[in-house]
C-alpha atoms as an extended CHARMM CRD file, in Angstrom:
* protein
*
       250  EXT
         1         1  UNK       CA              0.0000000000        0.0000000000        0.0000000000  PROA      1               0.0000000000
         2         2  UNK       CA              1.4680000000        3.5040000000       -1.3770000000  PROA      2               0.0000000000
         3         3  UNK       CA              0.6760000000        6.0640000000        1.1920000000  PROA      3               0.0000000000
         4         4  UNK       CA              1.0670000000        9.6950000000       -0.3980000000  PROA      4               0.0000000000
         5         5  UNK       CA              2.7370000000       12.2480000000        1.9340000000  PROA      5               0.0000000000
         6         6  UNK       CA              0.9160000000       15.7660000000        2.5110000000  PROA      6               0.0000000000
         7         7  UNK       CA              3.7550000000       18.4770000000        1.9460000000  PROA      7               0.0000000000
         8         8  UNK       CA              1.0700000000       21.2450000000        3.3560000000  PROA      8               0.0000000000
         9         9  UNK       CA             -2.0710000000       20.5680000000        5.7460000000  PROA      9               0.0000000000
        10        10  UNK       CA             -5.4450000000       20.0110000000        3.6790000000  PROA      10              0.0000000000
        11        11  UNK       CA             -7.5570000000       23.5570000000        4.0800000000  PROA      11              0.0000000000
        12        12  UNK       CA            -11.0580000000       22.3330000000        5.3020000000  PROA      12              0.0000000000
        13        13  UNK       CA            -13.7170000000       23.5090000000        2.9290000000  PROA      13              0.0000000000
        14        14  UNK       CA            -16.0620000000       26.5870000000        4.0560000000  PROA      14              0.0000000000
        15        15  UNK       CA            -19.7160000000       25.5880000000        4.2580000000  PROA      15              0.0000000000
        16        16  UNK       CA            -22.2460000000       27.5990000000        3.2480000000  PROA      16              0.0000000000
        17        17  UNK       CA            -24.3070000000       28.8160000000        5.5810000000  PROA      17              0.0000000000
        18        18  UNK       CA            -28.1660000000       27.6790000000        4.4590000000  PROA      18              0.0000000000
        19        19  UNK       CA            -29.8440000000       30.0720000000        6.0670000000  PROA      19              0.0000000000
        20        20  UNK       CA            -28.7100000000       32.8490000000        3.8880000000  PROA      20              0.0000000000
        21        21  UNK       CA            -30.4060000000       31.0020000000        0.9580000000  PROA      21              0.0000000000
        22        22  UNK       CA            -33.9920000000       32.0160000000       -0.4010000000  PROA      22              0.0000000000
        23        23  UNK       CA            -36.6340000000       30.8630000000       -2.2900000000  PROA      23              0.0000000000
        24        24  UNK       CA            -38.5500000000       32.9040000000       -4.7070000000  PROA      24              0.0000000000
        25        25  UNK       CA            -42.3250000000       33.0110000000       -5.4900000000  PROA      25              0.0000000000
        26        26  UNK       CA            -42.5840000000       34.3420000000       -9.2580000000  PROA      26              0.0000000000
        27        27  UNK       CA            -46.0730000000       35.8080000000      -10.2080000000  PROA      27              0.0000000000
        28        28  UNK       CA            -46.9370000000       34.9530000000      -13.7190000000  PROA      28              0.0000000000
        29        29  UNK       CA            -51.3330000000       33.8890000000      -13.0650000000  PROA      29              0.0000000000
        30        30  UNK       CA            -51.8660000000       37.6560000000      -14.1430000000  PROA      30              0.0000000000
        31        31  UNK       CA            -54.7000000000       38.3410000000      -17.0040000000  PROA      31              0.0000000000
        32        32  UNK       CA            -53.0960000000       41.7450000000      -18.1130000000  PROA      32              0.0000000000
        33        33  UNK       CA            -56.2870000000       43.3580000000      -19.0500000000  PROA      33              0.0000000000
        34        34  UNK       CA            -54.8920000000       46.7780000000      -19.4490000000  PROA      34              0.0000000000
        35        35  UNK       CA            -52.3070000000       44.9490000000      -21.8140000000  PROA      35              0.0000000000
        36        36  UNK       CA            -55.1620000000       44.7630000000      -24.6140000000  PROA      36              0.0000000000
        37        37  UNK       CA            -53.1950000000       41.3860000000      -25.3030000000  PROA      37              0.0000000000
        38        38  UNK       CA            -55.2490000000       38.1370000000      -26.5080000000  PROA      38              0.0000000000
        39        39  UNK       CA            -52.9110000000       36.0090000000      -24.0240000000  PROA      39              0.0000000000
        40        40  UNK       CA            -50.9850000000       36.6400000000      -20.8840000000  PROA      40              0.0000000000
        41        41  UNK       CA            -48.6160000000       39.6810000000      -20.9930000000  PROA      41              0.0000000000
        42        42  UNK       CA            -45.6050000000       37.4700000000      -19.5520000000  PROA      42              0.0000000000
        43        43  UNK       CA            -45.8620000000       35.3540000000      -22.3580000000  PROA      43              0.0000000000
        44        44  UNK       CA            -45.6510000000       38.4920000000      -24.8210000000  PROA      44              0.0000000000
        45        45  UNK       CA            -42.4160000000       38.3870000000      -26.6390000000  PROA      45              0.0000000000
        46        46  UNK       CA            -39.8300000000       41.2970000000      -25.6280000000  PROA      46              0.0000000000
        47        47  UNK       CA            -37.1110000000       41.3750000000      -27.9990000000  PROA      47              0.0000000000
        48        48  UNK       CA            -36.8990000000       37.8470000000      -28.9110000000  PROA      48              0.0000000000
        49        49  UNK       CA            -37.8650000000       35.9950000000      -25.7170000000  PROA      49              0.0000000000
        50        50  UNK       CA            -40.9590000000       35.8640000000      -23.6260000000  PROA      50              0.0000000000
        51        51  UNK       CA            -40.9220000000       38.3660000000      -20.9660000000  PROA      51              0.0000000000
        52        52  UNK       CA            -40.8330000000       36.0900000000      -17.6740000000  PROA      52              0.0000000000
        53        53  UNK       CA            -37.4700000000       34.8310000000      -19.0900000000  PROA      53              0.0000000000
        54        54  UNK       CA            -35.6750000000       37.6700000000      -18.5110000000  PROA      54              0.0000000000
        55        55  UNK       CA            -36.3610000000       37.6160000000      -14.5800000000  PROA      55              0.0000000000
        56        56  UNK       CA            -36.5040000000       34.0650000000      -14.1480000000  PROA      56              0.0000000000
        57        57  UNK       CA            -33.0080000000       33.8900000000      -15.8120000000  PROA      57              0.0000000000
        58        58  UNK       CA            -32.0580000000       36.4780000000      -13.6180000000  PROA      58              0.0000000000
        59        59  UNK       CA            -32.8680000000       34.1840000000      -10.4780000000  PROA      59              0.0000000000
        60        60  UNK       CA            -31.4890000000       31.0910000000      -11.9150000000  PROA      60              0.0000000000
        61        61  UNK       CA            -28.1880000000       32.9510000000      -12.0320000000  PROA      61              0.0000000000
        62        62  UNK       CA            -28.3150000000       33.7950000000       -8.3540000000  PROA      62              0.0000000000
        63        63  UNK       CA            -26.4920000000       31.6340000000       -6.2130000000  PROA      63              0.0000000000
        64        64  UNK       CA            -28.6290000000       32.3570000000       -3.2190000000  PROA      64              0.0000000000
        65        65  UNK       CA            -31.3510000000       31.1630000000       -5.1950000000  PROA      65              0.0000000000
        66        66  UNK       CA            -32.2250000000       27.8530000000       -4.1980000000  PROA      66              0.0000000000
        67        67  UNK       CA            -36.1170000000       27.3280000000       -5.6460000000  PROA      67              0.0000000000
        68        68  UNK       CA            -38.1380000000       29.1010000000       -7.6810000000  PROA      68              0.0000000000
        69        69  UNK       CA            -41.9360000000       28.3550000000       -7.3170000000  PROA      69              0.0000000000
        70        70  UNK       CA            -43.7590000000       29.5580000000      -10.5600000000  PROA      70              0.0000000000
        71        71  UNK       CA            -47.5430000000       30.2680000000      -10.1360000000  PROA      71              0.0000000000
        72        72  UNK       CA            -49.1230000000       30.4650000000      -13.5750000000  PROA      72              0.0000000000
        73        73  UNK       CA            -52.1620000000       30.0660000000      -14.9550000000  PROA      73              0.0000000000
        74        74  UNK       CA            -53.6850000000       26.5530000000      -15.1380000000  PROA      74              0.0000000000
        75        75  UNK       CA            -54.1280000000       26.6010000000      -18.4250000000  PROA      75              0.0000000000
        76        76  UNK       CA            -50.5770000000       27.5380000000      -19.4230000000  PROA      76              0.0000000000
        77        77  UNK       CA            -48.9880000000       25.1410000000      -17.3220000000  PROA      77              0.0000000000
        78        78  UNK       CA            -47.5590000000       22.8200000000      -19.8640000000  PROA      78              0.0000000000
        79        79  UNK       CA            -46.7680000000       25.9940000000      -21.8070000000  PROA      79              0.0000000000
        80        80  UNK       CA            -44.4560000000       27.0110000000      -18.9540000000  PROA      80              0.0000000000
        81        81  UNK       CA            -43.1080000000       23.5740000000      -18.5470000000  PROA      81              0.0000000000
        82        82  UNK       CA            -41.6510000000       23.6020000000      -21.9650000000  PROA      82              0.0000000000
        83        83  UNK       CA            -39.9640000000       27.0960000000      -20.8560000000  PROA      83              0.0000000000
        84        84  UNK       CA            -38.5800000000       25.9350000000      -17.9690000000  PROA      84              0.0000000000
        85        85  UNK       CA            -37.0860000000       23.5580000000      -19.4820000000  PROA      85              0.0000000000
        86        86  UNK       CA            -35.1830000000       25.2590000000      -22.3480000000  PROA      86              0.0000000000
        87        87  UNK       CA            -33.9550000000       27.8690000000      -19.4350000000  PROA      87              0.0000000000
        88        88  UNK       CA            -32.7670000000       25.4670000000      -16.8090000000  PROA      88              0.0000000000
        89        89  UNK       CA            -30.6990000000       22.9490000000      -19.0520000000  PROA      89              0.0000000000
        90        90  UNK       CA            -27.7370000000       23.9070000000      -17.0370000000  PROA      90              0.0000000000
        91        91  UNK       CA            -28.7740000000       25.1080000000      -14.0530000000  PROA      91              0.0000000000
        92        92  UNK       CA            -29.1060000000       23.4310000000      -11.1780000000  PROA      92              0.0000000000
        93        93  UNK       CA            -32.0280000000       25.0960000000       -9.2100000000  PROA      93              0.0000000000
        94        94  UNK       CA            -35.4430000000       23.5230000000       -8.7650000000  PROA      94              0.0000000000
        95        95  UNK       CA            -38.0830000000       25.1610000000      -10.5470000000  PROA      95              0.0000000000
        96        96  UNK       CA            -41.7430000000       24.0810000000       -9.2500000000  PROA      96              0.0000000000
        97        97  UNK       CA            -44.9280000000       25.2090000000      -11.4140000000  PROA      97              0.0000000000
        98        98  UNK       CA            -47.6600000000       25.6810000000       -9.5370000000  PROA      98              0.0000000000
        99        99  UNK       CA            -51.3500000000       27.3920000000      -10.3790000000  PROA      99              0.0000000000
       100       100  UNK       CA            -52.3950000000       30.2740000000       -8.9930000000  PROA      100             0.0000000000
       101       101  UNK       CA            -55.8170000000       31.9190000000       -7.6790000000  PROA      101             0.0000000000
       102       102  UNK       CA            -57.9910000000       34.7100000000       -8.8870000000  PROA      102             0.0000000000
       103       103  UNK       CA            -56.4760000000       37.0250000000       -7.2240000000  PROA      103             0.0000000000
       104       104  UNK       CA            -52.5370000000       37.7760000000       -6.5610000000  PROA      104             0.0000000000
       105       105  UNK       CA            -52.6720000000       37.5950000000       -3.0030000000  PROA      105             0.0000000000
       106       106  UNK       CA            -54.1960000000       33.6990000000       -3.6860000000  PROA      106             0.0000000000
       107       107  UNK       CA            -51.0660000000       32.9060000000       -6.0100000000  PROA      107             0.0000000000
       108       108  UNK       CA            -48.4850000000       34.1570000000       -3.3070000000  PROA      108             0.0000000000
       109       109  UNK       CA            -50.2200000000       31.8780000000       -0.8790000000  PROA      109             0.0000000000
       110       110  UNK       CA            -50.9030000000       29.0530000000       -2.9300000000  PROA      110             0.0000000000
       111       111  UNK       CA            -46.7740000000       29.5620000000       -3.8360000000  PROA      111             0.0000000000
       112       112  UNK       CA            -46.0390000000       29.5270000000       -0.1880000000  PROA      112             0.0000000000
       113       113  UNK       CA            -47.4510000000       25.8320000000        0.7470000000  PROA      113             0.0000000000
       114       114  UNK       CA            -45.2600000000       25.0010000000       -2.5110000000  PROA      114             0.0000000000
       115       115  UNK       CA            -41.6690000000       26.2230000000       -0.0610000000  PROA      115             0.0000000000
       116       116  UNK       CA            -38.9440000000       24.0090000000        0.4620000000  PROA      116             0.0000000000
       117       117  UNK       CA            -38.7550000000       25.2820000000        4.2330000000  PROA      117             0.0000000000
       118       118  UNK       CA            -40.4510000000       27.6500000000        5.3810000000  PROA      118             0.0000000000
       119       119  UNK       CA            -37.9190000000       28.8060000000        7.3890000000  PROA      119             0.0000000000
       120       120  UNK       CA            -36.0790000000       30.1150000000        4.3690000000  PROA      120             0.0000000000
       121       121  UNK       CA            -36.1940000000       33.2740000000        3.0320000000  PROA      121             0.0000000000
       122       122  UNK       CA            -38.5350000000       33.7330000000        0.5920000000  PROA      122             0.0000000000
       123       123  UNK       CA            -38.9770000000       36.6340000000       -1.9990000000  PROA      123             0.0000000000
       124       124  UNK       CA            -42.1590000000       37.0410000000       -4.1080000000  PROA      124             0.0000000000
       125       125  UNK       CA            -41.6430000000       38.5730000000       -7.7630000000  PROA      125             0.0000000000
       126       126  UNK       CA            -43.8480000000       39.9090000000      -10.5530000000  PROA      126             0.0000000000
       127       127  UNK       CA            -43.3330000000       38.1420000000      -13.5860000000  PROA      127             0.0000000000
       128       128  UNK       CA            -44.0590000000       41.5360000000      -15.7820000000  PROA      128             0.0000000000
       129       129  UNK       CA            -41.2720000000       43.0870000000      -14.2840000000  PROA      129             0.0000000000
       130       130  UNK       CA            -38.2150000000       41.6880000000      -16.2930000000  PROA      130             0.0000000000
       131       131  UNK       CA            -35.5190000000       44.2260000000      -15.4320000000  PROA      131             0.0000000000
       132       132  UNK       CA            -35.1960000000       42.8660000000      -11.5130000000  PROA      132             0.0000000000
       133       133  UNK       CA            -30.6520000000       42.7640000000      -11.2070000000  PROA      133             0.0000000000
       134       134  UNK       CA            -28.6360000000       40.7950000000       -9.6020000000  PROA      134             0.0000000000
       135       135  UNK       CA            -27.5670000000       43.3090000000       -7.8370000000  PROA      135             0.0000000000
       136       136  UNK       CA            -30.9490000000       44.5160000000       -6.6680000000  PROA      136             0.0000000000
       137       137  UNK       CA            -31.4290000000       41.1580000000       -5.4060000000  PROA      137             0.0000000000
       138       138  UNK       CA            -28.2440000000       41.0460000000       -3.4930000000  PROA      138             0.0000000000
       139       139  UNK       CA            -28.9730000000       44.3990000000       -1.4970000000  PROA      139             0.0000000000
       140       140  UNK       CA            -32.1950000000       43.1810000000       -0.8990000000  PROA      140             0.0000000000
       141       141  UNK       CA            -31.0930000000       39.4600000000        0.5390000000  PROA      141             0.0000000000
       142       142  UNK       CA            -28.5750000000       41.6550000000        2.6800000000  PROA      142             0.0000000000
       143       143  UNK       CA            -31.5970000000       43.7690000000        4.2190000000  PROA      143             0.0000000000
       144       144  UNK       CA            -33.9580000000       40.8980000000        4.6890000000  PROA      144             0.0000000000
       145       145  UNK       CA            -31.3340000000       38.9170000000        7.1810000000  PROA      145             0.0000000000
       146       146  UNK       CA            -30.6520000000       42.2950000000        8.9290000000  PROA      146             0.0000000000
       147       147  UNK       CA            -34.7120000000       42.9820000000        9.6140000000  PROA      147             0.0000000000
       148       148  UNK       CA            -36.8150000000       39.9810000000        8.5470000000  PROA      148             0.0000000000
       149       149  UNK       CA            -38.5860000000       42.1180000000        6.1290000000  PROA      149             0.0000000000
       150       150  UNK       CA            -37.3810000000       44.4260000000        3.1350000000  PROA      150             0.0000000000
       151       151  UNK       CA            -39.2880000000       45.5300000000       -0.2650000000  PROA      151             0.0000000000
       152       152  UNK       CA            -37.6680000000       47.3100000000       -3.3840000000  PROA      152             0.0000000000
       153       153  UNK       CA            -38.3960000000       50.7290000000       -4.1720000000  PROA      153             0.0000000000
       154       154  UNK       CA            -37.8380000000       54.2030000000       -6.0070000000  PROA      154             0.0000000000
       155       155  UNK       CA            -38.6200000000       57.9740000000       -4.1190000000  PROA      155             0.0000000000
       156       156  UNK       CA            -41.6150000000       58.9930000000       -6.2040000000  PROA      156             0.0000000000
       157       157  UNK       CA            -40.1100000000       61.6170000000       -8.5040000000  PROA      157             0.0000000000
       158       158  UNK       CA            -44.0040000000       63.4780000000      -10.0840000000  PROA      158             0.0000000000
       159       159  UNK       CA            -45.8480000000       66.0520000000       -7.8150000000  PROA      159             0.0000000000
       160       160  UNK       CA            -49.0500000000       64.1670000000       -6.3950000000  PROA      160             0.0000000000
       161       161  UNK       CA            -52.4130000000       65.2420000000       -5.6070000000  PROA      161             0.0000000000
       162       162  UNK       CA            -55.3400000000       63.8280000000       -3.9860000000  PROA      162             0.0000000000
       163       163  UNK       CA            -58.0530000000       63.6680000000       -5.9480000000  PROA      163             0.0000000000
       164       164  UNK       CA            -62.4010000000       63.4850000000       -5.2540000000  PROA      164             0.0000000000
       165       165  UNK       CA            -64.3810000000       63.3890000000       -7.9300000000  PROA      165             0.0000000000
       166       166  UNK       CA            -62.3410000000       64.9380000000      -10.2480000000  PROA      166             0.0000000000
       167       167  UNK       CA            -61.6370000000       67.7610000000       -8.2390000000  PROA      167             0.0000000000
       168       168  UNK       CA            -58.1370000000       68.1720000000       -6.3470000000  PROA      168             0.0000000000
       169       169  UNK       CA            -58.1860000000       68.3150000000       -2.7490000000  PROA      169             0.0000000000
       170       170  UNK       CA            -54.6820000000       68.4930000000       -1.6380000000  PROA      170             0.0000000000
       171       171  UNK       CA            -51.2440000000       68.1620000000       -3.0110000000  PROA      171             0.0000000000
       172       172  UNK       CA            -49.4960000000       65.4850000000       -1.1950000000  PROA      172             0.0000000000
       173       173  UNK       CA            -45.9170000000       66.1600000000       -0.3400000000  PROA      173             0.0000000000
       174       174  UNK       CA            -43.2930000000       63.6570000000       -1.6980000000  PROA      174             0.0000000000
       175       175  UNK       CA            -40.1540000000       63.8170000000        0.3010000000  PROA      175             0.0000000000
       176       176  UNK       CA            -41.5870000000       60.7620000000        2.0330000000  PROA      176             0.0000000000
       177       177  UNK       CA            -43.3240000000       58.6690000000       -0.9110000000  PROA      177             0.0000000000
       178       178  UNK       CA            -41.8510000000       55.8430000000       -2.5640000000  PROA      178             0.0000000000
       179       179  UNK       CA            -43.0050000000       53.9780000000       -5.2850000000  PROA      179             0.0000000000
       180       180  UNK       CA            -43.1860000000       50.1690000000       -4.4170000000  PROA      180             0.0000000000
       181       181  UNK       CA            -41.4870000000       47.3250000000       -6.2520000000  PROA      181             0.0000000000
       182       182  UNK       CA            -40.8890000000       43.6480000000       -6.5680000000  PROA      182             0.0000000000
       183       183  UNK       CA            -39.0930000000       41.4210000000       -5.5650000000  PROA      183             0.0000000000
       184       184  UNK       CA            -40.4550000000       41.7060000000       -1.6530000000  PROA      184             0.0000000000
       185       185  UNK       CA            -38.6920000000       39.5610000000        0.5360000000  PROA      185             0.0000000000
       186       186  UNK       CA            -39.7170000000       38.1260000000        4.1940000000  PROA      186             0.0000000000
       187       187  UNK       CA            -39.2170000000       34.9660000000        6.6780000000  PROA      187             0.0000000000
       188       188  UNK       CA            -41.1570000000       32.4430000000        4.9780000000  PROA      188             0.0000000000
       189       189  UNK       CA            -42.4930000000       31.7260000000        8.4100000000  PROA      189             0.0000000000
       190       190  UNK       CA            -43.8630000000       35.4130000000        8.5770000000  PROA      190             0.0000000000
       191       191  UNK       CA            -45.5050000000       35.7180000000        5.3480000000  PROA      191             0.0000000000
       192       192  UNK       CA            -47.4870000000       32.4110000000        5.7460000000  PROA      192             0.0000000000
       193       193  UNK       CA            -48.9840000000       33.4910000000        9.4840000000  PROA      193             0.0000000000
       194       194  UNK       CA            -50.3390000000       36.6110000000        8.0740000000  PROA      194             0.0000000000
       195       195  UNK       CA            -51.0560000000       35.3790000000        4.4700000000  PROA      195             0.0000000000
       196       196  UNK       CA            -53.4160000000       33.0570000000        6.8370000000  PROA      196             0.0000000000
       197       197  UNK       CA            -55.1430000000       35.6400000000        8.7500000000  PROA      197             0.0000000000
       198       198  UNK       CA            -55.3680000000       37.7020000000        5.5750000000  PROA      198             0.0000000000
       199       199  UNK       CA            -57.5580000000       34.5080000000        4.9240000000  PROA      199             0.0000000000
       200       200  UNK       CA            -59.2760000000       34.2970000000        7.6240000000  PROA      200             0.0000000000
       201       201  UNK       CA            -60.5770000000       38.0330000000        7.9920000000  PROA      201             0.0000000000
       202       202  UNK       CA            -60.6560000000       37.9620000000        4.4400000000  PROA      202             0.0000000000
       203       203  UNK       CA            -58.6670000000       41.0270000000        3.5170000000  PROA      203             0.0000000000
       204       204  UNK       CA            -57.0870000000       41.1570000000        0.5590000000  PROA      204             0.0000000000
       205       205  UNK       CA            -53.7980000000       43.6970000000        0.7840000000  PROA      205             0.0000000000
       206       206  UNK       CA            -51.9490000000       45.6150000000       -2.0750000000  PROA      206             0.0000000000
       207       207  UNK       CA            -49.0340000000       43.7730000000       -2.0770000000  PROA      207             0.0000000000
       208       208  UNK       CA            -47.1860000000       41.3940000000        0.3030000000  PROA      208             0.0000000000
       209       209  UNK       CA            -45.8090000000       43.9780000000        2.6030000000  PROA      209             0.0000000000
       210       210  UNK       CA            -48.9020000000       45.3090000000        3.4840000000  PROA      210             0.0000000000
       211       211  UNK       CA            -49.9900000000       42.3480000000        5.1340000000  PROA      211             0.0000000000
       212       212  UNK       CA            -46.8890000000       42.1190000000        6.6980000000  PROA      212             0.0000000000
       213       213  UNK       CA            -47.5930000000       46.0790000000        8.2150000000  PROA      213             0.0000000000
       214       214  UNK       CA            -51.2010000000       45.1130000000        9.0200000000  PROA      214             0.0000000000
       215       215  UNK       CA            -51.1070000000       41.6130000000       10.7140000000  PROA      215             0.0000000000
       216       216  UNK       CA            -47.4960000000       41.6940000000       12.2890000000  PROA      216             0.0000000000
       217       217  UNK       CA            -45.0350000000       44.0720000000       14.4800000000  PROA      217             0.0000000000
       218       218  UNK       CA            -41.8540000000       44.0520000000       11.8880000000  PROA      218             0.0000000000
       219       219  UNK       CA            -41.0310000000       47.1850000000       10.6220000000  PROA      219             0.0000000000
       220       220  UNK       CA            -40.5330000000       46.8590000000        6.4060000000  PROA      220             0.0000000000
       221       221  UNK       CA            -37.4240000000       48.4230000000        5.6380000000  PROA      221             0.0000000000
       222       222  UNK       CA            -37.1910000000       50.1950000000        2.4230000000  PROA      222             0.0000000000
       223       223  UNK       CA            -33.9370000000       49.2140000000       -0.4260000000  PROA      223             0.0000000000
       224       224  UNK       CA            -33.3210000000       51.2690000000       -3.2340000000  PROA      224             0.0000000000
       225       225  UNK       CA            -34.4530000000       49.8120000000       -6.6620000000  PROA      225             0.0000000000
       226       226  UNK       CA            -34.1570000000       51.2200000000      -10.1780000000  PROA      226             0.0000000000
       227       227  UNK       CA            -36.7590000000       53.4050000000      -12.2840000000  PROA      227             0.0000000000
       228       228  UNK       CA            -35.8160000000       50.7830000000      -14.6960000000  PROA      228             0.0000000000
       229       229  UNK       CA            -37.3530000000       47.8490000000      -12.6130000000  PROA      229             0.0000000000
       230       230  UNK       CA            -40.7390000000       48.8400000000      -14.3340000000  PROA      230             0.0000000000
       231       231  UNK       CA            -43.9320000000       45.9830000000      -14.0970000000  PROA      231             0.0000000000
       232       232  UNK       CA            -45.0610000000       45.9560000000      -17.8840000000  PROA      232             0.0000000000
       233       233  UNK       CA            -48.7700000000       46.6750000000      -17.7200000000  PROA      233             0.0000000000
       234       234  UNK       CA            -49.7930000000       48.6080000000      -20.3560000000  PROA      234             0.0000000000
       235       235  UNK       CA            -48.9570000000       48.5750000000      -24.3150000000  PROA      235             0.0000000000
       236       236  UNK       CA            -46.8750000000       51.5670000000      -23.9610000000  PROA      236             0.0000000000
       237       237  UNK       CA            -44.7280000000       49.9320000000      -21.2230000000  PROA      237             0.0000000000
       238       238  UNK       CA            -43.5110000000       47.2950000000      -23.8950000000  PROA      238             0.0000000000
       239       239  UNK       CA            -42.2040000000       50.2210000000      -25.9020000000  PROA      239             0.0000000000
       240       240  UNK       CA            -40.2770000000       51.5210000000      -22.6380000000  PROA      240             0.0000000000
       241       241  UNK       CA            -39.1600000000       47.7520000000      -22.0130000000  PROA      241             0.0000000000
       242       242  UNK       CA            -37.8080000000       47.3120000000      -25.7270000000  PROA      242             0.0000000000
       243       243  UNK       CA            -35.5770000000       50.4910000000      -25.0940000000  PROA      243             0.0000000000
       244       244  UNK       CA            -34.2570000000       49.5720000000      -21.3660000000  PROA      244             0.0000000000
       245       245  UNK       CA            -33.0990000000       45.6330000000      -23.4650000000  PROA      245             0.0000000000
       246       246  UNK       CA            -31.7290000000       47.6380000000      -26.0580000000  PROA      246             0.0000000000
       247       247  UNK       CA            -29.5750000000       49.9520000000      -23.6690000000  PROA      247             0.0000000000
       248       248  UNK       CA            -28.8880000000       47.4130000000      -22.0000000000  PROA      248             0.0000000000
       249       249  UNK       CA            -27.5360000000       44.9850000000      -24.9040000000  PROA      249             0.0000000000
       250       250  UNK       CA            -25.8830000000       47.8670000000      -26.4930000000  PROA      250             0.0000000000
């Protein structure tokens, strides 16, 4: 028996600590209406390729990223599966298709019984917002360990007014509006308990972190998005979105 001698002591290999690791809950049940499309806006090609495969490429590229759940309609399901497919060839993260409910609050929840562990972190993203970075995702994954709950955002840039009935009754300062994003991310643990009494008192919320302000004492801390990160909801959006790929590939 040959027994080879170690010049230099074997370095022990870091681990990876788990817990940093999220899961992500990817919208794309919506009907876009205001799209005037005959078929679901995040199947609407944006410069070659469906929309939701710009962000769910993004998230397959994350390392952090350890499962996406993708809520969809039911009748697009084997649609999506196809697409899946063709993007994760050579990736190595879990994608689970899942339907969602009639409204988006339903899809998020039905997406959350779908988690790995709900101990995880978990963010929820709209699939007709395609320009979500890495980077974006990174700051907010840093927040999210430091407070248990963090949501993407820009300071609202347009003078607003509040208006009754066509009439305006006040102009509402701005140094302290944002305009509210996606991805949102949370415990996975804290978004189930009050996605549940959501449920039960049923209340349906604007978005994810409002249930989180409404049913729960953690204070949502704000991270700085892009005016780039724009959901595509209306014809002339597309138009925007072609321009941010093409700046973008150019």
């Amino acid at each position: 028996m040959i027994v080879e001698k170690k010049t230099k002591p074997m370095k022990r290999a870091k681990t990876r600590d788990k817990t940093l690791d999220y899961e992500v809950i990817l919208l794309a049940a919506g009907q876009g209406k205001r799209m005037g499309a005959s078929r679901n806006k995040i199947l609407l090609h944006l410069i070659g390729k469906p929309v939701i495969s710009y962000s769910l490429e993004t998230f397959l590229n994350d390392p952090a990223c350890k499962h996406i759940i993708l809520v969809t309609q039911e009748d697009e399901q084997d649609l999506l599966t196809a697409m899946v497919k063709k993007e994760t060839k050579k990736k190595h993260c879990p994608v689970t298709i899942v339907p969602g409910g009639c409204e988006r609050q339903y899809s998020v929840h039905n997406g959350l019984k779908m988690l790995i562990d709900p101990e995880n972190i978990v963010m929820v993203h709209d699939g007709a917002r395609p320009f979500v970075t890495l980077a974006q995702l990174k700051a907010l994954h840093r927040k999210v360990v430091e407070t248990r709950a963090a949501i993407l955002g820009v300071p609202v840039k347009d003078t607003i007014k509040r208006v009754v009935d066509g009439f305006v009754q006040e102009t509402v300062p701005r140094e302290t509006l944002w305009q509210i994003q996606t991805p949102q991310a949370f415990y996975g643990t804290d978004l189930m308990a009050v996605h549940e009494q959501a449920e039960k008192e049923q209340y349906l919320g604007t978005d994810d972190a409002s249930l989180i302000e409404k049913y729960s004492s953690l204070p949502v801390s704000m991270v700085l998005g892009s005016y780039e990160n724009i959901k595509l909801t209306t014809p002339e959006d597309m138009l925007i979105g072609e321009a941010i790929v093409k700046r973008k590939r150019s």
